[in-house]
C-alpha positions in Angstrom: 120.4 85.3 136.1 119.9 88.9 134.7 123.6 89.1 134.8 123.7 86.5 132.4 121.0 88.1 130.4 123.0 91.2 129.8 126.7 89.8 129.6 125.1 87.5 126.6 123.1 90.4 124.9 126.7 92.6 125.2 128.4 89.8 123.4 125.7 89.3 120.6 126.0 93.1 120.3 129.9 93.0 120.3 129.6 90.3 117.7 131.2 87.7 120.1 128.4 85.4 120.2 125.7 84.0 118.3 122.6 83.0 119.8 123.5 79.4 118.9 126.6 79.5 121.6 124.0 81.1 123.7 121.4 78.5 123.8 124.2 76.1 124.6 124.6 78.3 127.5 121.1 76.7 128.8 119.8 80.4 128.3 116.3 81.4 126.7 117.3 83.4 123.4 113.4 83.9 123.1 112.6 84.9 127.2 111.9 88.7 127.4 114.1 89.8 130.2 115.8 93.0 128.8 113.7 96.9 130.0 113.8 99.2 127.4 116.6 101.3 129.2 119.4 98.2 129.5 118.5 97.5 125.9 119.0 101.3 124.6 122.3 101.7 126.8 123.5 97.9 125.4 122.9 99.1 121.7 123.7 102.7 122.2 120.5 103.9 120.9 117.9 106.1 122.3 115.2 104.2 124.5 112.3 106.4 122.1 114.1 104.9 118.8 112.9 101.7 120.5 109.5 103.0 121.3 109.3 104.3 117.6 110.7 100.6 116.4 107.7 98.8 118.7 105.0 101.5 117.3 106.3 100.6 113.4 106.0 97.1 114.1 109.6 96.5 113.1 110.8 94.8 116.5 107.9 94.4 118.8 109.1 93.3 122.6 107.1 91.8 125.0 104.8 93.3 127.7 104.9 92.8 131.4 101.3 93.0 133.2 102.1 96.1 133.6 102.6 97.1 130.3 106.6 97.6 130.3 108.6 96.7 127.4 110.4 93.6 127.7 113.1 93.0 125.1 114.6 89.0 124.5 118.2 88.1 123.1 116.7 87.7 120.0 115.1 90.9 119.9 118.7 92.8 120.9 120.1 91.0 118.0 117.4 92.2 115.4 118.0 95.7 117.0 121.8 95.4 116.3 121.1 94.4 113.1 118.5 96.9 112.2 121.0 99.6 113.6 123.4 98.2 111.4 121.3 98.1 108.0 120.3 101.6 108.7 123.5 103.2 109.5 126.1 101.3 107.3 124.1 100.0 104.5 122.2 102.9 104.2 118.5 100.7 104.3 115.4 103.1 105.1 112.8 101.6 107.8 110.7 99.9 105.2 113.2 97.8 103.4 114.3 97.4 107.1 111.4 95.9 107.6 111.3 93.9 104.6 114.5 92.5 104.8 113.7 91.2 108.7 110.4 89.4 107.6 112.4 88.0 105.4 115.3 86.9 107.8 112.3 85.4 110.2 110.4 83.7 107.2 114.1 82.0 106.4 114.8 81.0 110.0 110.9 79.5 110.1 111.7 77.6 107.5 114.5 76.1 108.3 113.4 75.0 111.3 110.5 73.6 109.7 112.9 71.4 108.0 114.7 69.9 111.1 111.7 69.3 112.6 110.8 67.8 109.4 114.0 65.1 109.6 113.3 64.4 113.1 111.4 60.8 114.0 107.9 61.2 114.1 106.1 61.9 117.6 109.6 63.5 119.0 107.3 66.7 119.9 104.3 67.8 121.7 103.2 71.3 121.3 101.1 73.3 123.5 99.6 77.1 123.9 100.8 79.3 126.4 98.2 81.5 127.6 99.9 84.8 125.5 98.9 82.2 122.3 102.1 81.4 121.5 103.0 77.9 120.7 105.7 76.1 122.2 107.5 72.9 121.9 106.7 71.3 125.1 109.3 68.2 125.0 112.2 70.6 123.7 111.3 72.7 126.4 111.6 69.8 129.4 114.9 69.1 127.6 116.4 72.8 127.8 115.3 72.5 131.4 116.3 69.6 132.2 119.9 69.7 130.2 119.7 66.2 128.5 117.1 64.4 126.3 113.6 63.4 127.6 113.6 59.9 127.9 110.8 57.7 125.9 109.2 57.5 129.0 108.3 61.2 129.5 107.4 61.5 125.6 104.8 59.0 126.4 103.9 60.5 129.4 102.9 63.7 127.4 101.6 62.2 125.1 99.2 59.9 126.8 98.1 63.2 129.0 97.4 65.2 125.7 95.3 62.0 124.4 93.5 60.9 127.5 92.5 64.9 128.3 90.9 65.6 124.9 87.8 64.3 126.5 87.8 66.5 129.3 86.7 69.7 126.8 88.5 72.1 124.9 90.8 73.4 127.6 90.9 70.0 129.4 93.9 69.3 127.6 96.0 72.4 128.5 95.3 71.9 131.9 95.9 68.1 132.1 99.4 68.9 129.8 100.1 72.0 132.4 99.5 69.7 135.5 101.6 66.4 133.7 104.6 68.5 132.8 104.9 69.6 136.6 104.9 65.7 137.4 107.3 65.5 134.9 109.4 68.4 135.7 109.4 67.3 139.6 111.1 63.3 138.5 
């Protein structure tokens, strides 16, 4: 599965892929799989430039329990292109860094607005235990390769609604425990 990792972050590098074609690959864009060193040799850039991008905030990977930098697809991308602004377009680190919030705002927006011309009640989201939120129904359907049937939507949903009595973590547990079920069908 690393394999896969790498040979898709090489082609996103190379220019070869988008992380569109990559998704339809059934691969995490988003899952931080990459250590510092394959992700320096990939983009041909010193692991401390890395380091120095994490400590300026300008591409911030994810840590293992252990501390150790963990890069996703996406990340390798935004490192391609900051290598690329900075080299050929002559951008220093702060309009860098400007012109990547801006690139993330955009891409939050827009999918604010498919999510916005989907059918109501098509999504559940829940908090992983980093904080993040995450689509819970989109992510049975990445796993599961086809669309969730409108059975397992109201699986979900009737876990999320009958556990809000159970307290204020009730919930995550009762939607942890229900998307196993669901995951095991």
């Amino acid at each position: 599965m690393r394999r896969a990792y790498y040979d898709s972050a090489k082609d996103l590098i190379a220019g070869t892929a988008r992380l569109g074609d990559i998704e339809r690959r059934r691969l995490s864009v988003d899952a931080p799989v990459l250590a510092v060193g394959k992700v320096a040799e990939l983009t041909n850039i010193h692991p401390q430039t890395l380091r120095q991008y994490d400590r300026l905030g300008l591409i911030v990977p994810r840590r293992t329990p252990g501390g150790a930098r963990r890069y996703s697809l996406r990340d390798v991308r935004l490192i391609a292109q900051t290598q690329y602004m900075s080299q050929y377009e002559a951008i220093n680190i702060a309009g860098i860094a400007r012109v990547l919030r801006l690139m993330e705002e955009n891409r939050q927006l827009k999918r604010q607005i498919r999510r916005m011309q989907e059918p109501q009640g098509s999504s559940v989201f829940a908090a992983r235990s980093d904080g993040e939120v995450v689509e819970f129904l989109r992510a049975l359907v990445a796993q599961r390769g086809a669309e969730p049937s409108k059975s397992v939507a109201e699986d979900v949903s009737a876990a999320v609604a009958g556990s809000l009595d159970n307290g204020a973590d009730g919930w995550r547990r009762e939607l942890y425990s229900q998307r196993l079920e669901i995951t095991a069908r």
